[in-house]
Every structure is written in C-alpha cells, then in structure tokens.
N, C-alpha and C positions, 0 to 999 in steps of 0.2 A: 440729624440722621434720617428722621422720617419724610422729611424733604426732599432729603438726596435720594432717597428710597423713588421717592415721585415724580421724579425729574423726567421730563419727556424724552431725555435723549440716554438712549440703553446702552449706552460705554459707562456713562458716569454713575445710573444705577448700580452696573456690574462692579464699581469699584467701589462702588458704596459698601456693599457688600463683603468685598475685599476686606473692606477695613476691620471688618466685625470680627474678624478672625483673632483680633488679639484682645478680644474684648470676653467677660468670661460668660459661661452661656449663658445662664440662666439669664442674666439681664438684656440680653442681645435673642431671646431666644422666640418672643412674640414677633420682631421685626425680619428674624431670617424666614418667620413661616408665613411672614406678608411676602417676602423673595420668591419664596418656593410656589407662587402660584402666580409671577410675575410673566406679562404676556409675553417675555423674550425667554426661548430657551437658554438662551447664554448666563441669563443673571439667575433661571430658575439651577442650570446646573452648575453655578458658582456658589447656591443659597445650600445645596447638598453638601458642595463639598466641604462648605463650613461646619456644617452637622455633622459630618463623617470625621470628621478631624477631630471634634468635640468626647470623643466615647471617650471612654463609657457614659453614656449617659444614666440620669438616675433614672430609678423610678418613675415617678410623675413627670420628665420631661420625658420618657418612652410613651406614657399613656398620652399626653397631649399630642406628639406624633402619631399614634393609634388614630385620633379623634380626628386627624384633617383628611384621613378615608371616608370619611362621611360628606367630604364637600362635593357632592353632587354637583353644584354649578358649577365648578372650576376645578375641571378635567387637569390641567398642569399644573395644579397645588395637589389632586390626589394623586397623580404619576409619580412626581418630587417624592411625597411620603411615601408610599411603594419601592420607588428607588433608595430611597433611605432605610426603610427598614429591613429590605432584602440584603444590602448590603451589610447593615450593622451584624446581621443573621443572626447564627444561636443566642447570644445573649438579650436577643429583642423574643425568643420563642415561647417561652413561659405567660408574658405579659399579652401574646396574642393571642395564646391560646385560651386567655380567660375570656376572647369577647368571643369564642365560637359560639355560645349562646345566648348574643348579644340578639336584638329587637328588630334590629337593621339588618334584612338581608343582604340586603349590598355589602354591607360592613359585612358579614359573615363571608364574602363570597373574594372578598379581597383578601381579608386574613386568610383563608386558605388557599390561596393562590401564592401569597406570600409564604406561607409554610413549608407549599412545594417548591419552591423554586431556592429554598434554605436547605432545601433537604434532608431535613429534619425527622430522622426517623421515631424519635422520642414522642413525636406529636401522635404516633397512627393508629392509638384507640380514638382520638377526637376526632381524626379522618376519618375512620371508620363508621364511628357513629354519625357525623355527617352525612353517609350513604342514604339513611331515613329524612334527611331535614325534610320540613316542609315545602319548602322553595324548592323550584327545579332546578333553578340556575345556581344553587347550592351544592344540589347533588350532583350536578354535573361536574363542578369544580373538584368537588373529592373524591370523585372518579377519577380523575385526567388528574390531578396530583398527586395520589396514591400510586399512580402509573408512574409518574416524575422519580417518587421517593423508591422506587424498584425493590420494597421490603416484602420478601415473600408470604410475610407473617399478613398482608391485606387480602391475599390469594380467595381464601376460601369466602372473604365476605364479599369480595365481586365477583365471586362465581354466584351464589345467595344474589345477587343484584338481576344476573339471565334469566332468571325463574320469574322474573316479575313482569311488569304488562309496557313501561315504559320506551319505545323504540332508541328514543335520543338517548337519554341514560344507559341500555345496552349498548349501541353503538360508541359511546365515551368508555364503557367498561371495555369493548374489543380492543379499543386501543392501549388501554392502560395494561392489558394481560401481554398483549405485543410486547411490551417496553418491560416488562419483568422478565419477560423472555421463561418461565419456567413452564415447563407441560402439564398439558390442561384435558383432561379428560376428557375423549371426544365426544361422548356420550351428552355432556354439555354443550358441544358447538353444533352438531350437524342438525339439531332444531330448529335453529338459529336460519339456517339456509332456506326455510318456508318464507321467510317475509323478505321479501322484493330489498326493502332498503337496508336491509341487514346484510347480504349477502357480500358484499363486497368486504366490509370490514371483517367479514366470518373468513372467507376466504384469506384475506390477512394473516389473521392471526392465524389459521391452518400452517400457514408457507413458515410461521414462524416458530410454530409452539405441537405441531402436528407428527405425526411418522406417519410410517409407513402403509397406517392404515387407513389415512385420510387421502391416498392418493386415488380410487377409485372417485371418490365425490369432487377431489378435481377434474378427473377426466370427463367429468361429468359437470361439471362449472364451464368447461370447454363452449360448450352447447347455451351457453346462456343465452337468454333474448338480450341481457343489458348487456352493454358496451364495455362499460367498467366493470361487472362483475365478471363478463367472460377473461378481459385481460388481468384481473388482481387472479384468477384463479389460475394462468397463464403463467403469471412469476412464482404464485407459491408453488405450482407446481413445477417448474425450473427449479426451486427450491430446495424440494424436497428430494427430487432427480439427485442433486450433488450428493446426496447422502449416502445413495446406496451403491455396490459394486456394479462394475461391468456387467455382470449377470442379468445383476436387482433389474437394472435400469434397462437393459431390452425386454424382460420378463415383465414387467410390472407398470414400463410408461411405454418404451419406443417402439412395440409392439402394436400399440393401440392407435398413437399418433399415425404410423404410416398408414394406418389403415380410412386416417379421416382426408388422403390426400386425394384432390378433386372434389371434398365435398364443398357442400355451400358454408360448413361450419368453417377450414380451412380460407376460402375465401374471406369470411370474415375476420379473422383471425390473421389473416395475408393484409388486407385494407387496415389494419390495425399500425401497422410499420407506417404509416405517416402520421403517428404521435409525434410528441417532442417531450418527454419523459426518459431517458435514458434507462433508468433500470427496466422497466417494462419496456422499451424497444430490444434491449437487450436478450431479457429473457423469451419474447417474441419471436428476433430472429435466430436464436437457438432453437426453438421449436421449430421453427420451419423449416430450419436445414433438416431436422430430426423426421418431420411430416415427411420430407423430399417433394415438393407438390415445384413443377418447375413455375406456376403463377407467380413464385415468390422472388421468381431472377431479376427482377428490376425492380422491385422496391427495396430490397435486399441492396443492391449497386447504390441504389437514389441515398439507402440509410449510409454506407459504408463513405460516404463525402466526408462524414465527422472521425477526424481519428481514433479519437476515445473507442467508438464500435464500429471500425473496419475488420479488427483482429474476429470479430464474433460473426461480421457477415463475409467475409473470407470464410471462416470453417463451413459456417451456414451453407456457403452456394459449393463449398467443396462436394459437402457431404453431401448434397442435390446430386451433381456430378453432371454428368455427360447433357443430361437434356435441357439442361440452362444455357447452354453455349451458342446454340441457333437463336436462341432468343437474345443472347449478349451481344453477339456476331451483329446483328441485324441494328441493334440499338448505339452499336460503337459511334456511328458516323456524328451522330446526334448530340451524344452524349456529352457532358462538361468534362473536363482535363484529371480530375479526382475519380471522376469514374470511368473515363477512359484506363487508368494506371491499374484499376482494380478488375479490368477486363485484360489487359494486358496481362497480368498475374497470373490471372485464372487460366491463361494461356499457356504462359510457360510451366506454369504444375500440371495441368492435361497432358502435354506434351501432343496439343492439340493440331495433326495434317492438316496441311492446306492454307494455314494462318501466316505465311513466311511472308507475303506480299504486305501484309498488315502490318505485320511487324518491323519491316524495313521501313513502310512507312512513320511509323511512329519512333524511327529513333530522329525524324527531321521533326514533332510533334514540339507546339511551342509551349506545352508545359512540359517542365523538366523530369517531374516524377514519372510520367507517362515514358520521354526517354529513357530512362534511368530504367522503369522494368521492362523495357523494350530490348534493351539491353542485355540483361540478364536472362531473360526470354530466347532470344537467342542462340547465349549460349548454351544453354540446356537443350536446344533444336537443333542447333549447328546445320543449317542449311547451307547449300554453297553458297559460298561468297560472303557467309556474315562475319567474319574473322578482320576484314580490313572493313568494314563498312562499322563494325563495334569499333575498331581501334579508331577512327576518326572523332567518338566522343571523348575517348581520353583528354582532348583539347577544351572539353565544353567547356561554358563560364561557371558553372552549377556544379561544388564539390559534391554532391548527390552524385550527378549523372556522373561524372567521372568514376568513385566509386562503382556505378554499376556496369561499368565497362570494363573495368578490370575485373570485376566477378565473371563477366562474359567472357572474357578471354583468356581467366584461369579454366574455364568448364571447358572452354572449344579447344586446350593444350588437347585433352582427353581425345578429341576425334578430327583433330587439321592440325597438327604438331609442325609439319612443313610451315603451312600457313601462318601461323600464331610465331615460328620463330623467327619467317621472316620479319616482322614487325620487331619483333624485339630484336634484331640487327640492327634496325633503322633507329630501334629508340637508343640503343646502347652507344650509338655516332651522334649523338645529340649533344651539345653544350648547355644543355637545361639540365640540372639533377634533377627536377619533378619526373624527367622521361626516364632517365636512367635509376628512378626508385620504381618506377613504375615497370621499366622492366626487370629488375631484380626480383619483384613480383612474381611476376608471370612467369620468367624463368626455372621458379620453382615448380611451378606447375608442370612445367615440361620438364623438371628433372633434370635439370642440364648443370649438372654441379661445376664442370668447368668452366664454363661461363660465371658463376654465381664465385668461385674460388677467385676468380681476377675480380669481381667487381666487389670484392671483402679490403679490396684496398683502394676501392676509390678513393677519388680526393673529398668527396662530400660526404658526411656522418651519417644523411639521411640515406644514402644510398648504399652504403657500408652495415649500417641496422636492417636496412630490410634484405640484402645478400643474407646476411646471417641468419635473420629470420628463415628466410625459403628456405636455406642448405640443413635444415632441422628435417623437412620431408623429401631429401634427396638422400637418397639410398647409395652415395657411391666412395669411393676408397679414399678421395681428397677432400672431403666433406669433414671429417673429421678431424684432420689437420688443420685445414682454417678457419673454424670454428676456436678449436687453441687458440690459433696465432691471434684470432679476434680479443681472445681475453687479455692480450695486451695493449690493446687500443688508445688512443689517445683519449676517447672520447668514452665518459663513462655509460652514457647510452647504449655504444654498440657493446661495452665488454655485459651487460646486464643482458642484452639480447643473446650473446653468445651464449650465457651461463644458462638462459631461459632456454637454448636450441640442444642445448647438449642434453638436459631431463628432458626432454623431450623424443630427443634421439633413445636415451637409455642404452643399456649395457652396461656392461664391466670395466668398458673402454674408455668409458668418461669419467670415468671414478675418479684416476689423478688430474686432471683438466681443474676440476669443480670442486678439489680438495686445493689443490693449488690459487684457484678463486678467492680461499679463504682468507688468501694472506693481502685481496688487494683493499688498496688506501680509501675506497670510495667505499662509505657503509650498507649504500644500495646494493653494490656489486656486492660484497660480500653476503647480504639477507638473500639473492636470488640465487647464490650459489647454495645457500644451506637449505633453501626450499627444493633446491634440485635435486641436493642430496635425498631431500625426505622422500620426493617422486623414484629417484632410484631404487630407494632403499636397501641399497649392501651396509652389511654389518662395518665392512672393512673402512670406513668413513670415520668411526665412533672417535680414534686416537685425535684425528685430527678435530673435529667439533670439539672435544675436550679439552682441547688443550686453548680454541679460541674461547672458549668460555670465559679463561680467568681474567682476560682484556674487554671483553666486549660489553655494551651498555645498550640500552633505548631496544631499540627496533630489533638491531643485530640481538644482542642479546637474549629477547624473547624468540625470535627466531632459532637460537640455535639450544636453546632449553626445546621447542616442538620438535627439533630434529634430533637432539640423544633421544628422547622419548619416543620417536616413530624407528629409530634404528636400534636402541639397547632395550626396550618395553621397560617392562616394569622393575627389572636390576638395575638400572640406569638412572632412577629415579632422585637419587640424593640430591645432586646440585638441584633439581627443581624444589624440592624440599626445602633447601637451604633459602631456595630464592623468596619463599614465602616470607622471609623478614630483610629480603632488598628495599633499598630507601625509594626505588620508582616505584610509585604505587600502581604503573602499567603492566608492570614488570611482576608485580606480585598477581594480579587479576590474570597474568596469563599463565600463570603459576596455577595459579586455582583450579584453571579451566583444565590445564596439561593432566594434572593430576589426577581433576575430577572423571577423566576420561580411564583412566582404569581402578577405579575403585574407589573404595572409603575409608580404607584402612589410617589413612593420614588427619583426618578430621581428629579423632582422639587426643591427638600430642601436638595442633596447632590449631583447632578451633578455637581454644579459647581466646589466643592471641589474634586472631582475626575476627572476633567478635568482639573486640578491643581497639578492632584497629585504628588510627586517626582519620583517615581517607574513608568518606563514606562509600565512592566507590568501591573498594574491598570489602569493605561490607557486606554492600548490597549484593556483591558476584558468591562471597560466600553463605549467606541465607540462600540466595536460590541451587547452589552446590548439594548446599545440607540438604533443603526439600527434596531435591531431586534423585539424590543419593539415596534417602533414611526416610522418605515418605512419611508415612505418618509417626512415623518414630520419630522425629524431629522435632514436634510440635512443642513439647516441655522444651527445649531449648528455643527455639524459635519467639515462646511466652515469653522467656525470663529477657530475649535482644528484646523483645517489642517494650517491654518493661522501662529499660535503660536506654532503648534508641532517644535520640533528638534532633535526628536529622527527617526531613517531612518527609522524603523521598524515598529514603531505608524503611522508616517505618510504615508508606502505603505498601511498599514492596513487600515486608514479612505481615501487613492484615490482609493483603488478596493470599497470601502461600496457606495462611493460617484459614483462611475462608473455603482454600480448596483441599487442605489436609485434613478437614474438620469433618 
C-alpha cells in the first residue's frame, strides 16, 4: 500500500486510498494522513473523506489529527486537517479546545478558526480569553470568530477590546459586532471615527448596529476626504433612512442631502456611481436622486445598463425630475440600446412635449427593449398618428416589443378610440388568432363589449379567454351574459377566465353564474369559482359552498374551507375544525391558517393533536400559529414540542420562536 500511496500517477494513488476504506482505522490511519498532504487535490480529498466516514473517531486518533496543524511545510496536509476537523465539528470541540494554550501560535490560531467556523458556542469563554493572547494574529482570530459564532454573551468583551491602542484588532472587532448584529452604544463608536483607518469599518457597523442618533455623523462621513469611508458612510446612511417614517426621513436626512446639491461633496459622491460594488452603487444612486443634483443624469443612465439597479436609478433620475431630461435628450443619440430604453421611460413617465419625433423614431430602434418603451411611451402621449405606427409592432419578432404595443394601444383606446378601433377591425379579419387575441385585448379597452360578446365564441381558445378576460372591465348589458355562456366552454381555460371576470365584475348578479361554477367537472374551474365567491362576498353563496364541501379534496377543498370562512366568519367555522384531522396534511395546514385568522380559541381542544401530528409540516404551521397567537404565553408549551420534536427542521423552527418569545 505504501507504494501505491507513491506511485507517480495520481488516479492509482486516488484508489489507493480508495481501498483503505474498508480497512479499520486505526491501522490505515498513518497512511491516510501521508494522503492528506498528497500533492493532488483529488487523493488529498479522497484521504478526507475516508476520515469522515471513520467517526467517531477516538480520542487519540482526534489528537494526532490536532497535530498535522502544526505542518507548517505542507499547506495541503494542514488544509486536509482543518477540513476534517470542521467537518467532524462538535465532537472534535473539547479536544481543541485543550490546545488554546498550546506553545504554537499558529496551532492556537487554527484551533480557533476551526471553533468558528463549528460554531460552537460552548467554546466562548476560550474565545473570549483569546482576546488577551500574546500573538496578534491570535487575537485577531478570536475576534473575527466570535463574530462567526454571533453569541451576544462575547458583546461586552469586544466592546473591552475598542478601548485598547490596537488599530488591526479594532478593525477585526467592527466587524465581528456587525455580524452579531446587536446594538452597540454609540458612545463606543463615534471615537472610533478620529483614526483615518477606522472610519470606514465604524461607519459599517453604524449602518448596522446604529439609530437614529448616529445619523448626524453620517451626514457628516458624507464629507470625508477617503473615498471609501465617504461611500461606507453613504450605505449606512441609506440604511439607517429605511428605518424611519416619511416624516423621519425628510426631517432628519433628505433635508440635508438637497442641500449638498451642486456641491463638490455631491460631485464626489456623483464620480462614486462608476464602482462595481452593487450595494454601495445602490445605496449611492438613491442618494442622489434624494440630493436631485442633475450631474447625476448620466452616470445614473451609464449604472441603470445592469438590471438588478435600473429599478433604483429610474426612481433616482425620477425623483431628479424635470432637469435631467436636457441632459438625457442630448446624450440619446450616443447612448447604447440599455440606455437608450431607460431614456425612453423617462420620457413616457414625464409626459415629456416635443419628444414625439424621438419616439417614433425609436419604435424602428434595433434594440427591442428600446422599441418596446417606445411603444408604451406613446401611448401614454398619444400624438397623432401613434395609434397605427404602435399597431405595426404587434408583428415584431420580439415577444417583449409586441407586449408593449399592446400596452400602447390599450392607453391610446383612452384618446383615438376611432383610430385604435380601426385596427382592431383589421386584426378581427385576420386568419391568425395571435391578431384576433390581440384584439380582443384592446377591445377591452375601448369597451366595446359587442364586439368582445361575438369574439367569446371564436373558434380559438386563446382568443375566447382573452374576450372573456376584457368583457370583466366592460360595463355593458351583454357582458354579463356571455361571461355565463363562457362557463360552459369547451375549454377549461376559458370557463376559469370567465369565473375570474365575473369577481371581478362583482355584484349580486354574478352570484348564480359562480355558484353554478361550483358544479363544473374541471377542479381548476371550480377553486376559481369559489375564490370569486370569496371576492364577492355575499352571505347568500354559504348553502351552495357547503354543500361542495362534503365531495371535494386537494386544492378545491382547501379552497372552499377559506371561502365559508370569508362568507359565514366565525359561525361557520366547524367543517374547518373538523378539517384539522383530514388525512391531506395540506389540507390540515390550511386549516390552521383559516383558523388561526380569527382567533385562538380552537388551540385548546386541538393543539394537542397537532402537536402529535405525523406530518412535520403541521407541525411546524402549528408552533408558529401558537407563537403568534399566545406570544409569550406559549413558550411552556412550545419547551415541552421542542422537548419531543425530532424532526431538524420543526425543531430549528420552535428554538428561533423560543429565542424570540424569551
């Protein structure tokens, strides 16, 4: 074996290794930790996972593992043990904890790196006392792992650690109080902001661990000479913004911001938008829509290319307003096809004169997004002539642009009804259904429910569901009739779309339509009739839901338990009752929920049996019921499930309920 072990070609070492697996450890146990430091990753983490398989290990094979953290020469035999004994975790914590006062800093510095990353809170008087070691790069370790292990019980002796002269050591502490997340006496941090290389990480933990009293010394971090401490004080301060009300936050930040607009602070803070840090761009270009400084209209555009923060530089340049758009206007020609579509936008929310030539040109734009809000742009401008110049993207190759063509030409029914129904003439003559759904669309928008009553019996499905759809916002006397007639349909699509148009429509008038719904064969059509009930909500529904109750299963079922409950309240309650011992356990969780929505009084005479139940999911829906119900009065019950739970997932779910009712 020890041959094979040395064999120059790293397949047949890896199966060397292999083999050892059915061999017992202890005798095989010097030769996997000649593996584990073997120059191929593949045989070093095939040498692991032999180890890993072996646990428990004993004693003394733990300590010999301890002891190959000492191989300073050979980085991939101490990795190997690191990965090994993080993985083996709490059972390896005892035996590591005896070498924290071991002679080897190094050794000291990997056991506690190892401890954190176990997360081991049993260990954090050793971490704690770590904080003194002699070694720096000790103390810095049981900073930044205390921080790992997030036990608030370390709080007060890394606060103890800022009062001391070490710069690195604080800086490892700012972040460890971050990742606890608990609040920290400001009185402690704003010290802190005297030394140059502190400040950023101070700034941090402000954004994290600060209120609202630490917002002045952000606005004042605004102004930094450093780069990075102006921007860290930038997010905590976007931060700490989301916390307070509409009031808070003109009073207390957006007040102060407008007033830095034009300065050279702004300026720099504007130059800041060509990071590549997302959350700090983020939080940047919300300041400077909040600033309104217009310098920010094009780097604002330049940021908004990435989806992820278009939504944030849209509001940004909204909330700019008016004086960004000479500057957009100007830079359009220029611009790439991403920020072209983002100036488009901006166009059609202004409802900005004089922009109709642009616009027209850009529905012929050869990026499609660009068409697409060219489109929609339009129709919220309704200049002459956009109404057939929009309908001609209907045809584009780009399901996008076509979408936003039809948004244009529902907005332009609103002011060219003429215009818009000629087109739907022409689409209605068409032998394509994509035209003829596309004008059953727009149809709606023009209200034209006669038109929309003949095309409820097209010969195509899709065209028959979206009639139905529009005749939900047409107001007229035959809308309602063939909406009915729809719930007989062939196609179970369009009767769900009917039963969806009819709650939608409401009144008293739909009431038999959608009660009638109840008796159809497709269990879709029936759950969209009983939610439509619930949107009506007339009492006079209750006979018929009741009576589908004693048939119906799954989906229907729980569906028609929420609707006695939104139409009978709390007298109506029994069958849900009853339902808490149904054999779907979906069935019973939504039982829970119905319940739990008007009170508590039912916990009493069925908790117990759901705290018994076989399905962890029931379970876990009822702990969080009780918490939420009986507050801290739940806890003695909540001890005695966590007690008997044994499902891993029940039982994290009642120690966070237990952590927050405590």
């Amino acid at each position: 074996m020890s041959e094979r072990l040395a064999d120059t070609d790293e397949e047949q070492r890896r199966l060397a290794v292999m083999s050892l697996r059915r061999r017992p450890f202890p005798e095989v146990m010097e030769l996997l930790f000649r593996a584990m430091g073997d120059d191929s990753w593949r045989v070093r983490k095939e040498a692991v996972g032999v180890v890993l398989q072996a646990q428990p290990l004993q004693a003394e094979e733990l300590e010999a593992l301890i002891a190959l953290l000492r191989s300073a020469d050979n980085a991939g035999l101490r990795n190997s043990a690191v990965e090994s004994l993080e993985r083996i975790g709490v059972p390896a914590v005892e035996q590591l904890c005896a070498h924290l006062g071991d002679s080897d800093h190094d050794l000291r510095k990997f056991v506690i790196d190892i401890l954190g990353n176990i997360r081991c809170a049993t260990c954090l008087p050793l971490l704690v006392q770590a904080l003194d070691d002699e070694d720096m790069n000790v103390r810095v370790a049981a900073a930044e792992n205390l921080g790992k292990i997030g036990d608030v019980r370390a709080l007060p002796h890394l606060l103890k650690v800022l009062d001391g002269g070490e710069v690195w050591l604080k800086f490892t502490v700012l972040d460890a109080l971050s990742s606890i997340g608990t609040a920290v006496p400001l009185a402690k941090l704003e010290p802190l902001l005297q030394e140059g290389l502190l400040r950023r990480a101070t700034y941090d933990c402000l954004g994290v661990l600060g209120d609202r009293r630490c917002l002045p010394l952000l606005l004042e971090g605004l102004h930094d000479k450093a780069k990075n401490a102006r921007e860290a004080a930038t997010v905590a301060l976007m931060r700490q913004r989301s916390r307070l009300n509409l009031q808070e936050q003109e009073e207390l930040v957006d007040r102060q911001l407008r007033a830095l607009a034009g300065s050279a602070t702004a300026k720099k803070l504007i130059d800041s938008l060509h990071g590549e840090e997302p959350v700090m761009i983020s939080a940047l270009a919300q300041l400077c829509g909040i600033m309104g400084d217009e310098r920010a209209a094009l780097p604002l555009v330049r940021v908004a290319r990435a989806d992820r923060l278009r939504s944030v530089c849209l509001e940004a340049l909204r909330r700019i307003g008016e004086p960004v758009m000479p500057l957009l206007l100007e830079h359009f020609p220029f611009a790439i096809a991403a920020e072209r579509a983002v100036i488009v936008h901006l166009i059609a929310e202004t409802g900005r004169p004089g922009s109709e030539d642009l616009l027209f040109a850009a529905l012929e734009d050869e990026g499609a997004e660009v068409r697409c809000c060219a489109a929609v742009a339009l129709g919220r401008l309704a200049p002459q002539g956009a109404a057939a110049r929009v309908a001609r993207l209907l045809e584009d190759e780009d399901g996008q642009v076509c979408e936003g063509a039809l948004d244009g030409l529902q907005h332009l029914a609103a002011r060219d009804a003429e215009g818009v129904g000629a087109i739907c003439s022409e689409l209605l003559r068409s032998r394509d259904a994509r035209k003829r759904r596309d004008a059953a669309i727009v149809l709606g928008a023009l209200g034209d429910g006669e038109r929309l009553a003949l095309l409820v019996k097209d010969e195509d499905a899709s065209v028959r569901r979206a009639a139905v759809a529009s005749l939900a916002r047409v107001d007229r006397p035959q809308a309602l009739g063939a909406l009915t007639l729809s719930l007989s349909d062939e196609e179970p699509e369009v009767r769900i779309a009917a039963a969806q148009a009819l709650a939608e429509k409401g009144g008293h008038e739909v009431l038999a339509p959608l009660c009638l719904a109840l008796a159809d064969e497709d269990p879709w059509v029936q759950t969209a009739a009983l939610k439509g009930l619930t949107v009506v909500g007339d009492a006079e529904a209750l006979p018929g839901v009741t009576a589908l109750l004693e048939q119906a299963q799954g989906p229907v079922l729980i569906a028609a338990l929420s609707t006695l409950a939104a139409l009978g309240g709390a007298q109506a309650l029994g069958p849900v009752r009853q339902a808490l011992y149904h054999n779907d356990e979906e069935v019973v969780e939504a039982a829970i929920g119905i319940l739990a929505a008007h009170g508590s009084e039912w916990i009493a005479e069925h908790g117990q049996a759901l705290l018994e139940h076989p399905h962890w999911m029931v379970r876990r829906s009822f702990v969080r019921a009780l918490a939420q119900l009986q507050g801290a009065d739940s806890v003695a019950v909540l001890d005695q499930a966590l007690a008997r739970e044994s499902d891993p997932l029940v039982k994290g779910e009642i120690v966070e309920l237990l952590d927050r009712l405590r």
